[in-house]
N, C-alpha and C positions, 0 to 999 in steps of 0.2 A: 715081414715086409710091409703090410698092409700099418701095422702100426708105425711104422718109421715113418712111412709118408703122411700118414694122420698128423703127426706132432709134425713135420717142416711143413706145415701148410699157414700162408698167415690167418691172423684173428681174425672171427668173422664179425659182419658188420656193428651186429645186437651189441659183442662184447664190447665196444667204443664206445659206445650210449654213457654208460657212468661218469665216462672222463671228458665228453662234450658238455653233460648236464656240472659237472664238477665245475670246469672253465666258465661256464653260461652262470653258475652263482658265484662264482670270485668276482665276476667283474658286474653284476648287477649287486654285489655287498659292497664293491667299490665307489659305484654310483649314488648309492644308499650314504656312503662313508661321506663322498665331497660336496653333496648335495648341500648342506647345510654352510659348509664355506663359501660353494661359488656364489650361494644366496644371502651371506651375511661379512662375511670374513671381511677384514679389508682390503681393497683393490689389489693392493701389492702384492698379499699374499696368496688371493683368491689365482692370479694368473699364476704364480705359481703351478699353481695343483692342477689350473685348468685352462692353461696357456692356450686353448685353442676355441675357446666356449665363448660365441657371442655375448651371451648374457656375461663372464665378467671382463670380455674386450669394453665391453660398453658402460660396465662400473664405474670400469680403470679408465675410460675414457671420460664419465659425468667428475670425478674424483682428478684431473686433470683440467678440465675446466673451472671447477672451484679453487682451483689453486693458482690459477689464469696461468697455466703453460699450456699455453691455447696449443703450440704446434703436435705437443706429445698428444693433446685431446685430439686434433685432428687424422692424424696417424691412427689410435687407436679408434675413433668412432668408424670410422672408413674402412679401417678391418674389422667392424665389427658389421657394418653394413654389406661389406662383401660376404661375409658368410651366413649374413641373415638379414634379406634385403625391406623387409617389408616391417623391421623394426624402427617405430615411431622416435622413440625417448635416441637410439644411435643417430636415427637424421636429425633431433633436434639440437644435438651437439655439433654435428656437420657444420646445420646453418650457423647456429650461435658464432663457431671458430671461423667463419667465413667473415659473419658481422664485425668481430672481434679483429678480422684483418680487412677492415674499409670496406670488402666486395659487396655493399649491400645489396645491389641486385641480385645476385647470385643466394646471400644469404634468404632474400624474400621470397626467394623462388622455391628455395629449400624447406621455408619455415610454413610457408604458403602449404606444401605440399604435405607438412609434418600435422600441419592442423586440418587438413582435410582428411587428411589418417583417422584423425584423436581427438573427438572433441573432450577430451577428459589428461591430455594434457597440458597443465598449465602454464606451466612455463614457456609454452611455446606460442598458446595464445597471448598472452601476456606482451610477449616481443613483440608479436603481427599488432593488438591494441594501441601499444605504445608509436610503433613506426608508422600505422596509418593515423592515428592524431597528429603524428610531427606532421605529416604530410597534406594535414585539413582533410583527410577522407575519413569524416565523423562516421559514415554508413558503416565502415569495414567497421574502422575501429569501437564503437559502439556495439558492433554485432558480435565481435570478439569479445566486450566487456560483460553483456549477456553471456556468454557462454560462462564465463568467470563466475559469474553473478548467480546462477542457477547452481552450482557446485561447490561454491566457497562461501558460507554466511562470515566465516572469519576473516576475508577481505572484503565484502560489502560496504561496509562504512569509509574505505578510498575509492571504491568503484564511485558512489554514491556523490563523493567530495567529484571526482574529475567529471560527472555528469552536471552537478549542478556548476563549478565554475565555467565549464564550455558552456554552460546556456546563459549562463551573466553575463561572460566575456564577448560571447557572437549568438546571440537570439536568435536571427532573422534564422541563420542556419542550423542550429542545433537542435530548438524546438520542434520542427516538423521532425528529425530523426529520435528524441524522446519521443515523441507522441505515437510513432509506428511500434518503438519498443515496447513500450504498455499500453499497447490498445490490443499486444499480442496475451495479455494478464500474465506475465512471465509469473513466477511463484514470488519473485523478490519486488512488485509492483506497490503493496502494502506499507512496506517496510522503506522504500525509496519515499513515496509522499508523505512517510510519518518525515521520513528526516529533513524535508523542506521545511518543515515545519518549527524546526530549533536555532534555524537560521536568518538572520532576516531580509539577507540577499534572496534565499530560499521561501522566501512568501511570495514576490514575484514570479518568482518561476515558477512557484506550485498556480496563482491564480492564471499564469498565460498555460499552463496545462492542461488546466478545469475549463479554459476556453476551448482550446484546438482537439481535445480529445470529444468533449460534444458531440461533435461529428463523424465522429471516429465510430467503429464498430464495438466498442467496448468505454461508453464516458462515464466521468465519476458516475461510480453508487452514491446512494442515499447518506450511508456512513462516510467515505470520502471524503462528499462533500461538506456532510457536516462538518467534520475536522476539522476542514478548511476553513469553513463560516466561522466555528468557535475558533477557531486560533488566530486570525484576522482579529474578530472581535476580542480576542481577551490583549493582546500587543496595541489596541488603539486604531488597526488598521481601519474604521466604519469606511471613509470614502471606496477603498479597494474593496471591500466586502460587499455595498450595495453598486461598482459596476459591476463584480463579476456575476452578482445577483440578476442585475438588469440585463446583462449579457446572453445570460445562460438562463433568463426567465424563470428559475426554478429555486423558490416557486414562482406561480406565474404573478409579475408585479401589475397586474391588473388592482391588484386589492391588497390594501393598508393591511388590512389585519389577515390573515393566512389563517384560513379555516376556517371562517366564519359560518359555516355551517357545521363544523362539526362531521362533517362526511369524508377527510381526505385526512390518512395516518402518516402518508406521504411522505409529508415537505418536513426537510431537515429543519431542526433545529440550527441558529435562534427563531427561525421562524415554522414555531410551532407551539400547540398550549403546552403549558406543565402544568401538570394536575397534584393536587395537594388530599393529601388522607392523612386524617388526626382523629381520636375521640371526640365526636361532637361537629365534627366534619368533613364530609365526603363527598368528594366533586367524582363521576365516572360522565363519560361519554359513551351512551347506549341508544338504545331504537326507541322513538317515543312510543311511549304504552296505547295512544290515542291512535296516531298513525307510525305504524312499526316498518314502514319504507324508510320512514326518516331518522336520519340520526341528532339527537339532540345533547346537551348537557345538563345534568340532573344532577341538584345540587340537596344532600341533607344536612340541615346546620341546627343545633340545639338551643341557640338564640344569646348562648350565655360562652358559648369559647373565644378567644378572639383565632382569627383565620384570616387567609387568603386562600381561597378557592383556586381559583385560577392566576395563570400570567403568560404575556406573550412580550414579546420585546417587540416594537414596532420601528421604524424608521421615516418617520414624517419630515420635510422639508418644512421651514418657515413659511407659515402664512396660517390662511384663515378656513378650519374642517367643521363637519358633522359627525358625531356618533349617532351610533345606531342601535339598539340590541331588542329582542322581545324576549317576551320573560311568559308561564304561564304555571300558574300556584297550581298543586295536586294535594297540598295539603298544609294546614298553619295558616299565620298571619303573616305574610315575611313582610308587610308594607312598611317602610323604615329600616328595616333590619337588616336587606344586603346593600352594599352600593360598587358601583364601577370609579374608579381613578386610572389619571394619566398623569405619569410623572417621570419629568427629563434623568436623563440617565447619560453623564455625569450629572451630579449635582442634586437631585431630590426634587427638583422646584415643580411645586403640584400645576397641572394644567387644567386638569378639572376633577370636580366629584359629583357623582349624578346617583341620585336613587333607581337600583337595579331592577324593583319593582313597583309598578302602579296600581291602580285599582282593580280590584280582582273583576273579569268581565262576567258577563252575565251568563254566561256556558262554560264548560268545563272546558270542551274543544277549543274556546280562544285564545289566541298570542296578543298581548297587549306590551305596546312598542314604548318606546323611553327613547331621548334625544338628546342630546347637547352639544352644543356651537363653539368649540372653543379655539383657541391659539397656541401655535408654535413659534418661542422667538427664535433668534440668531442663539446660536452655538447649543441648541436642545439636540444635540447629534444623534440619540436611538432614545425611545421611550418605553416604558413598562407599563402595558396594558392589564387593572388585575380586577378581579370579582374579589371582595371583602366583605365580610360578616360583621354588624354592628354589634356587639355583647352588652345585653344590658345585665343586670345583677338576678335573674330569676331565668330559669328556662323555660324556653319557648317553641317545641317543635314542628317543624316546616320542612316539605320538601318543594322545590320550584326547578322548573327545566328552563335552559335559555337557548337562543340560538338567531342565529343570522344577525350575527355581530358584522356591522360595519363602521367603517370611516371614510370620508368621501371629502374633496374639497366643496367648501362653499363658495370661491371664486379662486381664481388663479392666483399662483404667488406673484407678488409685486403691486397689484390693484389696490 
């Protein structure tokens, strides 16, 4: 009796475990099996398999917008947003199929909301850039193109195009909204002022840049600005290069010649020395050996290479200057053997030549000064400031330090 009842009694619970854990792996090897469709396959067939899976409602939805049957895209993003409300790329098809049927408000509200989702995706900012440009709202759209601009180096160079023509086309508004973008040093700030630079609309708007950013919490670097100085100067711009010089004081236009003491690594080129090293010739800028607060220029020359020491490119207006320079011998005969020239650039036409050293003083400690009065005509637009070694046919060694190079007028232009 006791066994009859044993066997009609149903299974106990334990003994179901096999056939729950059996069902729990069929359909997690299921999942395993479609995973790779719903995330690759194409749309058509992906719903198939997974007619119910946001991720390929919103495939077959992006995959319907590329084919502009905008109403099946909207059908399908919208069931795709009902069962997964917080997916960005489903509401940015919404917007788009809104766009796509005139509703722009409606679109802007959706796309507005897709990008505050996402900043990573693009296409959604893209739409918000392009709509608030039609619209004149540079701030948005600009702020969108950052965002582009940070993530995409392979559309940079149209981001780059629609920054510089909106600052050609309407300055007054545009420039203060570039100048906030890169005064932020976004990572693409480098690479924007290189490519003002290839255009020649793009020189204006790089020097009204190098203005307004000045004041800005982040104004050109050293490098920057150089760029800017050399690329100006090598297209001919001189006039635009010495206002934005005078503008931006940097360096400071107090003084014809930049660096004249040798004390400031500073100032961007062209206004800075280039220093020249050859066999038989060696310009450095170091601490005088006499007094080591000061920095001077310490010239060794063999008496017999030909050289240029030095050079600075200067920018003198027509009329009537003085040079300046002190020179002090540590070792040699340099009297005759170096001299200073100024000569117009275009064109070569010498301004002067001066012997760079005078008579040796009666102490070692002296600076003994050199002078000369010369002129600038009409059209001498920038000048080459150089130290030159005279070579006579035997050698002669010498070393001589210089410094506190000046040039100053001797009356006003027009007198």
């Amino acid at each position: 009796m006791r066994n009859t009842a044993d066997s009609s009694t149903p299974p106990r619970r334990a003994d179901a475990v096999p056939y729950v854990l059996a069902v729990g792996a069929i359909l997690l090897a299921w999942q395993i099996v479609i995973q790779p469709i719903v995330l690759r396959a194409p749309p058509e067939i992906a719903i198939r398999v997974a007619p119910g899976s946001p991720l390929v409602l919103r495939r077959a939805a992006e995959g319907e917008l590329a084919a502009a049957r905008n109403e099946n895209a909207a059908a399908l993003s919208r069931d795709a947003l009902g069962r997964s409300p917080f997916d960005v790329r489903a509401l940015r098809v919404v917007g788009l199929t809104e766009a796509r049927a005139g509703r722009s408000d409606q679109a802007n509200e959706l796309l507005t909301l897709a990008g505050n989702w996402s900043l990573r995706d693009d296409p959604t900012h893209a739409w918000l850039m392009e709509q608030r440009l039609r619209n004149g709202d540079y701030v948005s759209s600009f702020a969108h193109a950052d965002t582009l601009a940070r993530r995409r180096e392979d559309i940079q160079p149209q981001l780059f195009n629609l920054f510089t023509a909106a600052a050609t086309s309407d300055p007054l508004r545009v420039i203060p909204v570039l100048t906030r973008l890169l005064a932020a040093k976004p990572p693409w700030r480098s690479a924007y002022l290189s490519s003002l630079h290839a255009r020649n609309d793009g020189l204006q708007v790089a020097a009204s840049l190098a203005l307004t950013l000045q004041g800005s919490r982040a104004p050109l670097t050293t490098q920057e600005l150089q760029d800017l100085y050399l690329t100006l100067l090598a297209k001919g711009q001189v006039p635009i290069l010495t206002a934005v010089r005078e503008r931006l004081n940097r360096p400071a236009t107090g003084a014809a010649v930049t660096n004249g003491g040798f004390d400031d690594a500073t100032a961007p080129e062209p206004f800075q020395w280039s220093l020249i090293q050859k066999a038989g010739a060696v310009a450095e800028i170091m601490n005088d050996d006499v007094a080591p607060s000061n920095s001077a220029l310490r010239v060794e020359y063999d008496g017999y290479s030909a050289a240029n020491f030095v050079r600075q490119r200067v920018f003198l207006s027509p009329g009537r200057y003085r040079f300046r320079a002190g020179s002090r011998t540590e070792a040699g005969e340099p009297a005759g053997r170096l001299e200073w020239t100024l000569t117009c650039d275009p064109g070569g036409q010498s301004l002067f030549t001066a012997g760079a050293v005078g008579a040796r003083p009666s102490s070692r400690e002296g600076w003994t000064p050199s002078t000369m009065d010369f002129s600038v005509p009409q059209g001498c637009l920038s000048q080459w400031l150089e130290l030159r070694g005279r070579p006579l046919d035997s050698r002669s060694p010498m070393v001589v330090w210089f410094d506190q190079i000046v040039v100053t007028p001797v009356r006003p232009t027009g007198n």
